[in-house]
TORFIFI-490930 format. One record per residue (C-alpha): residue number from 0; residue in one letter; y, x, z. Coordinates in steps of 0.02 Angstrom, whole numbers, plus 50000, padded with zeros to 5 digits. Layout:
+-----+------+-------+-------+-------+
! seq ! type ! north !  east !    up !
+-----+------+-------+-------+-------+
! NUM !    A !     Y !     X !     Z !
...
+-----+------+-------+-------+-------+
//
This chain:
+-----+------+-------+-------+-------+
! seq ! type ! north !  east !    up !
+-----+------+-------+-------+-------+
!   0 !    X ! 49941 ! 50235 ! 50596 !
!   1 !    X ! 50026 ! 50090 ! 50527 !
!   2 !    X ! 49872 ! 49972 ! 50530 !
!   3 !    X ! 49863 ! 49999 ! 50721 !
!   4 !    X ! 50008 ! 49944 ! 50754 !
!   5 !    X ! 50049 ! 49750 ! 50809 !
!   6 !    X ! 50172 ! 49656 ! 50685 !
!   7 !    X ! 50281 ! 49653 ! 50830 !
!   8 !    X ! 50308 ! 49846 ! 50831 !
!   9 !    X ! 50310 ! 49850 ! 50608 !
!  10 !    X ! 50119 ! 49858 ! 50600 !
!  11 !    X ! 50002 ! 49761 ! 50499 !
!  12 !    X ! 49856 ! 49756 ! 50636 !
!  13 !    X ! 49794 ! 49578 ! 50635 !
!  14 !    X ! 49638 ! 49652 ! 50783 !
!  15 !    X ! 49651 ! 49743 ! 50921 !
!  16 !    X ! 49671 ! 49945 ! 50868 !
!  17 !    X ! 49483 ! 49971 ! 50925 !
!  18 !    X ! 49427 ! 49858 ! 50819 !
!  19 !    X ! 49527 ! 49919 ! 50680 !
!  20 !    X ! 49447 ! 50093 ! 50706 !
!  21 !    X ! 49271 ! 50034 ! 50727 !
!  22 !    X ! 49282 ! 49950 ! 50557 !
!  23 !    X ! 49349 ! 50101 ! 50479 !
!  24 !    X ! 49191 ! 50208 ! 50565 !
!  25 !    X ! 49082 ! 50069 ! 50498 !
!  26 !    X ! 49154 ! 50100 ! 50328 !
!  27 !    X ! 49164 ! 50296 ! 50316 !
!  28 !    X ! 48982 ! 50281 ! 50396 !
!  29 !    X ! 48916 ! 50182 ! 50235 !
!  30 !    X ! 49011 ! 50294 ! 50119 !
!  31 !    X ! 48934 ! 50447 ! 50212 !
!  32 !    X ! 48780 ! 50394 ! 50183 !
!  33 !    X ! 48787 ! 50402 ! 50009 !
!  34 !    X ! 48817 ! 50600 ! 49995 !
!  35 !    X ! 48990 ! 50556 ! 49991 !
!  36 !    X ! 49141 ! 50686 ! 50072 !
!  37 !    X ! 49262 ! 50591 ! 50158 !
!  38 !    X ! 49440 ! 50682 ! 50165 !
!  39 !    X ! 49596 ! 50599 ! 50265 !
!  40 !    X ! 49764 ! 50620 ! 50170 !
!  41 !    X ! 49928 ! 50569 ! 50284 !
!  42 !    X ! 50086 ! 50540 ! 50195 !
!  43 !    X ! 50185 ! 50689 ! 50247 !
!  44 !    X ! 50040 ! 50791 ! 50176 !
!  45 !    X ! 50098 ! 50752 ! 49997 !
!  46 !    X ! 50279 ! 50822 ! 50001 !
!  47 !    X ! 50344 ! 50993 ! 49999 !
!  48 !    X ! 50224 ! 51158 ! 50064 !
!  49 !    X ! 50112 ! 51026 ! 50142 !
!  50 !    X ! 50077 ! 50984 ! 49970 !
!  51 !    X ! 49984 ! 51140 ! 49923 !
!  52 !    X ! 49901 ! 51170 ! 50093 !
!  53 !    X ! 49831 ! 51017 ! 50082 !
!  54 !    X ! 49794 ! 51029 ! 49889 !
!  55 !    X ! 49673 ! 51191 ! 49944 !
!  56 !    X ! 49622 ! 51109 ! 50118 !
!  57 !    X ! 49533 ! 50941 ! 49994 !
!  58 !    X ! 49477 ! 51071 ! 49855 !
!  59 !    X ! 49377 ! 51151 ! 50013 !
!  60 !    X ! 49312 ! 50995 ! 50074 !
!  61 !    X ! 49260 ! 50941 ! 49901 !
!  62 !    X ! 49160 ! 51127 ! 49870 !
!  63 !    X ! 49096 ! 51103 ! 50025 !
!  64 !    X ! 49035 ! 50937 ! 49973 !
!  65 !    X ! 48961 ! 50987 ! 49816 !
!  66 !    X ! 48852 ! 51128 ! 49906 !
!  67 !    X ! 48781 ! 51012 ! 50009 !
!  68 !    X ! 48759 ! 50864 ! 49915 !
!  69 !    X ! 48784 ! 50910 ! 49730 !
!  70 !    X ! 48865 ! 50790 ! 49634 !
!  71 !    X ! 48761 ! 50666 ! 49573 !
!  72 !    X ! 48811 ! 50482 ! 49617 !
!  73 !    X ! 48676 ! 50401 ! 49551 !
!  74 !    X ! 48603 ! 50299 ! 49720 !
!  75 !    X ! 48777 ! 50222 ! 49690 !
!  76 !    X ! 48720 ! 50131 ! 49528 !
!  77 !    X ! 48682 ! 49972 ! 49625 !
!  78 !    X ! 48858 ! 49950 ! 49656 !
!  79 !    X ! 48962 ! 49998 ! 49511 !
!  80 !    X ! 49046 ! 49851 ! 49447 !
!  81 !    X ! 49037 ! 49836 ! 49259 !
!  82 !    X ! 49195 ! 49767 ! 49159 !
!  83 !    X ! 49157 ! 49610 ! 49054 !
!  84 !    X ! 49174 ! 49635 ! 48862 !
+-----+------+-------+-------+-------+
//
């Protein structure tokens, strides 16, 4: 929730929270439309028995990815960005 907050109030928002949300739509929106599962993570979800719930709550969302979708990536090939030898 961070990047909705003002600097004045220890944010990082540099728009107006709306905007901040409607760019993050926009962007789960073109990931979506790849096949893609999109899974939100906070940071108390990582410590302690939130930790496992949440480790079988993503390992849901992912099979329930894979049934739907499968897991082939490869309409992504346009954008994979090759190293340089």
């Amino acid at each position: 929730m961070i990047k909705l907050r003002p600097p004045e109030r220890g944010g990082v928002a540099d728009r107006a929270p709306e905007e901040v949300v409607a760019a993050e739509k926009r962007r789960q929106d073109w990931l979506s439309g790849f096949h893609l599962g999109v899974s939100r993570v906070t940071w108390h979800e990582l410590w302690g028995v939130e930790r496992e719930r949440t480790t079988l709550r993503l390992r849901r969302e992912y099979e329930a990815t894979v049934a739907r979708f499968g897991t082939s990536i490869d309409d992504l090939a346009p954008y994979v960005v090759r190293r340089r030898p």
